[in-house]
C-alpha positions in Angstrom: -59.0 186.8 54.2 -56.7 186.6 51.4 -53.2 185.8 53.9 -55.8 183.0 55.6 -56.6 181.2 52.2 -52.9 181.5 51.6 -52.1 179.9 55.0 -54.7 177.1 55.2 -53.2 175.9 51.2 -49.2 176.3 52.9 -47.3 173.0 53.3 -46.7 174.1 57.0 -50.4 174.4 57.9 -50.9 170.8 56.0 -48.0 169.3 58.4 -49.1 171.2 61.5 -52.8 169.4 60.7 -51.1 166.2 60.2 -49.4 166.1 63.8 -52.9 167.1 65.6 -54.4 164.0 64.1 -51.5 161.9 64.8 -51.9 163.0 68.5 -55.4 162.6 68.2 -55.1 158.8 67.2 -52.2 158.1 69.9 -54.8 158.9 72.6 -57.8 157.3 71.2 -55.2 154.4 70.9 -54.4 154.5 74.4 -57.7 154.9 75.6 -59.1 152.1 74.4 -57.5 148.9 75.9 -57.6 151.0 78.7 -61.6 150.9 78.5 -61.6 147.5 77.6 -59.9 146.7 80.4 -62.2 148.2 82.8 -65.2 146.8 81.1 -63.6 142.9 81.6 -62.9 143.5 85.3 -66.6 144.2 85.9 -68.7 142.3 83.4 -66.4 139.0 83.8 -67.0 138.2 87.2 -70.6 139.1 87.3 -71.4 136.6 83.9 -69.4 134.1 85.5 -71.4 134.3 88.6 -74.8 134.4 87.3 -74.0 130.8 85.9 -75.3 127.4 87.5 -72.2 125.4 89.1 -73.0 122.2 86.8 -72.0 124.7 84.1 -68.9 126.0 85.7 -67.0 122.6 85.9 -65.5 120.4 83.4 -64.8 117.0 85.0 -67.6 115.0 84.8 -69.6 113.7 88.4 -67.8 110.4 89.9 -69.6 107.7 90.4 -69.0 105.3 93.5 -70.6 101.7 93.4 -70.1 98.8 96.0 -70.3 95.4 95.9 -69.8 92.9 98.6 -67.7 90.2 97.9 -69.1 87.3 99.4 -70.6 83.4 98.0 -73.3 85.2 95.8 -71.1 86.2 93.1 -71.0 83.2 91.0 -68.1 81.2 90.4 -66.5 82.0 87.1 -65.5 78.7 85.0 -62.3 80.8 83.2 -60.9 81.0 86.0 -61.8 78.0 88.1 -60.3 75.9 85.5 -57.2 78.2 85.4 -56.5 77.1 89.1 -57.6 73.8 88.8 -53.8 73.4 87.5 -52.2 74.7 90.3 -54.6 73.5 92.9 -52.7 69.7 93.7 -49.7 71.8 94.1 -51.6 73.9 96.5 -52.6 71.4 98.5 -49.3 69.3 98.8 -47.8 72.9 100.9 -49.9 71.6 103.6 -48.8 68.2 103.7 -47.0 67.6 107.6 -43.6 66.5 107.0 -43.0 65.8 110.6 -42.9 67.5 114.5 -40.8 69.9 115.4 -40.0 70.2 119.3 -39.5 73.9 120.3 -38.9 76.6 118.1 -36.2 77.4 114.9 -34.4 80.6 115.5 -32.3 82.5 113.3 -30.1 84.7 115.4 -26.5 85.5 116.3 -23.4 83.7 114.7 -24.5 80.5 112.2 -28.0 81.8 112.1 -28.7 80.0 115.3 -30.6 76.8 115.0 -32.7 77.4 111.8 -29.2 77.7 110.0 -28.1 74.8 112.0 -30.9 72.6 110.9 -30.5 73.8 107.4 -27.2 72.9 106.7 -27.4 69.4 108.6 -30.0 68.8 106.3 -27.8 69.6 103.6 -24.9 67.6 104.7 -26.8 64.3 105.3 -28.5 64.7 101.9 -25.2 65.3 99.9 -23.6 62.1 102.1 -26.9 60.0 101.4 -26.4 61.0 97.3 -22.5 60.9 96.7 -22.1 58.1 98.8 -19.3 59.6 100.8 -18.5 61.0 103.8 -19.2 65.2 103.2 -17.3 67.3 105.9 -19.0 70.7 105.5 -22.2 72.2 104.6 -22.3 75.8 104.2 -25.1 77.9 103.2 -25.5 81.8 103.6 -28.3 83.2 106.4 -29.9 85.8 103.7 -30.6 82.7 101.6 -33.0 81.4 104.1 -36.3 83.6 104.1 -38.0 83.2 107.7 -36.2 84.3 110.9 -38.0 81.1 113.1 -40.5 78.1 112.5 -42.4 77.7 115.8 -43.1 74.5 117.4 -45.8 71.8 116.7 -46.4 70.4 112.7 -43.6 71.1 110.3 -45.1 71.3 107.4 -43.6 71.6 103.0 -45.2 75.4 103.3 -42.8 76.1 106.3 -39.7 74.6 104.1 -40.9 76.8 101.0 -41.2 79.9 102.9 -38.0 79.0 105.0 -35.8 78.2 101.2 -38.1 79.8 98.3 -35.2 80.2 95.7 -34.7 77.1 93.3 -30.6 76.7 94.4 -29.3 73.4 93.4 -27.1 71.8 96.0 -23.3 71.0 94.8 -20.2 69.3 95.9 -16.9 70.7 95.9 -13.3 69.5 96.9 -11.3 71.3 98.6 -7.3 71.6 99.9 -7.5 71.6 104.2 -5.9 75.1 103.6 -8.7 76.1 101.1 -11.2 74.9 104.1 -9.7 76.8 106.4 -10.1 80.0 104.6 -13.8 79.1 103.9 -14.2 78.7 107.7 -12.6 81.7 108.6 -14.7 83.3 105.6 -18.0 82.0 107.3 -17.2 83.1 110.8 -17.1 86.8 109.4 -20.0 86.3 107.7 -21.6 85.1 110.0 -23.2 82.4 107.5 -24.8 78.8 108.6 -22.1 75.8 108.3 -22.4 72.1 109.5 -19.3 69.7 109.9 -17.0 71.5 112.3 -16.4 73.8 115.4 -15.3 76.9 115.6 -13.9 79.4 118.1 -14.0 83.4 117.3 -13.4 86.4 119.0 -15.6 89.7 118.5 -13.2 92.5 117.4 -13.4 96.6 118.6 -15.1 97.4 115.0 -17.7 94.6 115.6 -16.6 91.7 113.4 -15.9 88.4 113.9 -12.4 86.6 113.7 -11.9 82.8 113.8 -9.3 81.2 116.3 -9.5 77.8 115.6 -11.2 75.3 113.7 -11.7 71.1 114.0 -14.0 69.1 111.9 -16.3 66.9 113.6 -18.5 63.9 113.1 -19.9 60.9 114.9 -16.6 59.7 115.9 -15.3 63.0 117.5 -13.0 66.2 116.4 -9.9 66.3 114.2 -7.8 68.8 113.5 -8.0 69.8 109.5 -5.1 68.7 107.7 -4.2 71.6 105.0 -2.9 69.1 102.3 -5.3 66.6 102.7 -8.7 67.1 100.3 -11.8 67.2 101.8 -16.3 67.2 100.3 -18.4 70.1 101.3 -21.9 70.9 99.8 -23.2 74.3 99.0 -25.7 76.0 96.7 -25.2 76.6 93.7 -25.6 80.6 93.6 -22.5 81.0 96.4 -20.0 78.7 93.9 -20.9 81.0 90.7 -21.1 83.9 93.0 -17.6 84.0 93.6 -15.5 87.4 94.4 -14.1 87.8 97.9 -16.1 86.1 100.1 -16.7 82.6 97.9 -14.1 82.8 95.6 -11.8 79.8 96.9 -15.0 77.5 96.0 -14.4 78.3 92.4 -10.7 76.9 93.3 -11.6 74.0 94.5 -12.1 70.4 92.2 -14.7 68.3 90.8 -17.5 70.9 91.2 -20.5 68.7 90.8 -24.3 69.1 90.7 -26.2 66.4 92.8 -30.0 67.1 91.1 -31.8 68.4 93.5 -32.8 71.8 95.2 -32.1 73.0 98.2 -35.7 73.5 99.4 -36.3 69.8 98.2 -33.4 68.2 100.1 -34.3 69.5 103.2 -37.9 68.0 102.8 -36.3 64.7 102.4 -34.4 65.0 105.5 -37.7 66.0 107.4 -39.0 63.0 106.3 -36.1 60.8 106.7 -35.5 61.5 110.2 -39.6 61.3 111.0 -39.3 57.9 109.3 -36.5 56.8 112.2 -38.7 58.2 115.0 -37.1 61.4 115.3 -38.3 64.4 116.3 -36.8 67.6 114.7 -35.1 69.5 117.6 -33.4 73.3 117.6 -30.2 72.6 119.2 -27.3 74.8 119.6 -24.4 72.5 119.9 -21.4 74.3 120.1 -20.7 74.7 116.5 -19.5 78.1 116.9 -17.8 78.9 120.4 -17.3 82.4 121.5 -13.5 83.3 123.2 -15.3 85.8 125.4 -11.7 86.3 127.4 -10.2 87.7 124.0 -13.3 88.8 122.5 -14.3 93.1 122.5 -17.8 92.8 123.9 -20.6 95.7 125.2 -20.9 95.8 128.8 -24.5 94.6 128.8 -23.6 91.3 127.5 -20.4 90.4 129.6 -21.2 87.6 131.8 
């Protein structure tokens, strides 16, 4: 009895005690998230269950109305008198400028006869203003917003769809040599001109190559002298443009503005030539002549 007192009151028994417990409260430790573990796994889904759907969600219910829109919703003065403003300006879009005998096309080199009416509007516009003979009108194909205008009344919302950009027209001279590059520029562009006639070949890689160019007007075909100085009309976005393509405009002399829009001027002409009895007509006149004996062309379109 006395050597188990003694061994009960040793520091070895006291430490031996200590690392039981600490064993004991290691597996206790582990045990325990274990159990609450288990308990989550089958008490969770069971709660969550037993609730009513309505109390499940968060987003709230959508709600769906109609309402036809039709003349019993009343008329709302705010706003009627907001387009009261804009209605006279409505209602001139459907004024008839004239007739228009077949169909406008853009298509194929010049933009075919939409881009041929445009830019004979533009030079008989620019002559009627400056008072002077204008030998070339030129105007790019991606400036003019409808690819045809089909026969019957030709009306101001067919020339604001066809030109809806506010480009002023301008006069520029230029050097015969200067001319000819801007001919030989509009060939590979394929952009609208009016004032001369042009032969081009098609090359292997698809592009387009001027031969030869004369000017023309009522009184026949001249050959373009290149020291001799010479009108032509354009818009105002392909002088300031400039770089490769336009860049000999900005070379040329006595840029000026003539005060009116493109979209405007070509009204005027609609109603000039209704006014002397005639009818606008798509024509393709041989502005642009295609060498097909020197010309790289698709099998399908050889004559």
């Amino acid at each position: 009895m006395l050597f188990r007192l003694l061994y009960l009151l040793s520091p070895g028994f006291n430490q031996e005690s200590k690392m039981k417990k600490s064993a004991q409260k290691i597996k206790a430790g582990r045990s325990i998230p274990l159990l609450l573990l288990m308990l989550l796994v089958l008490i969770v889904p069971r709660a969550w269950s037993q609730q009513p759907a309505a109390a499940r969600t968060t987003a709230p219910a959508a709600r769906v109305t109609e309402t036809a829109v039709d003349a019993s919703i009343p008329d709302d003065p705010p706003v009627d008198q907001m387009l009261a403003v804009y209605a006279p300006r409505v209602r001139e879009l459907e004024v008839v400028l004239g007739k228009l005998k077949g169909e406008l096309k853009k298509s194929g080199a010049g933009s075919g006869s939409l881009g041929n009416f445009v830019t004979d509007g533009m030079r008989a516009q620019a002559s009627l203003k400056t008072g002077k003979p204008v030998a070339v009108a030129l105007m790019n194909g991606g400036g003019m917003r409808r690819s045809s205008i089909g026969e019957g009344e030709l009306k101001a919302r067919d020339i604001f769809e066809l030109l809806p950009f506010e480009n002023a027209l301008v006069t520029v001279d230029l050097t015969g040599e200067q001319l000819i590059r801007l001919l030989q520029m509009i060939v590979a562009g394929r952009e609208a001109q009016s004032g001369a006639r042009i032969v081009y070949k098609t090359k292997a890689d698809k592009t387009s190559e001027m031969e030869s160019a004369k000017l023309r007007d009522a009184g026949g075909e001249k050959e373009i002298d290149p020291h001799a100085t010479y009108t032509i009309v354009t818009i105002d976005y392909l002088y300031r443009v400039g770089g490769s393509h336009y860049g000999m405009l900005q070379q040329g002399k006595n840029m000026k503005e003539l005060g009116m829009t493109l979209r405007d001027a070509i009204i005027d002409y609609v109603k000039s030539e209704t006014a002397a009895g005639r009818e606008i007509k798509p024509h393709l006149d041989g502005r642009f002549i295609l060498d097909k004996a020197n010309s790289v062309m698709p099998e399908e379109v050889r004559p």
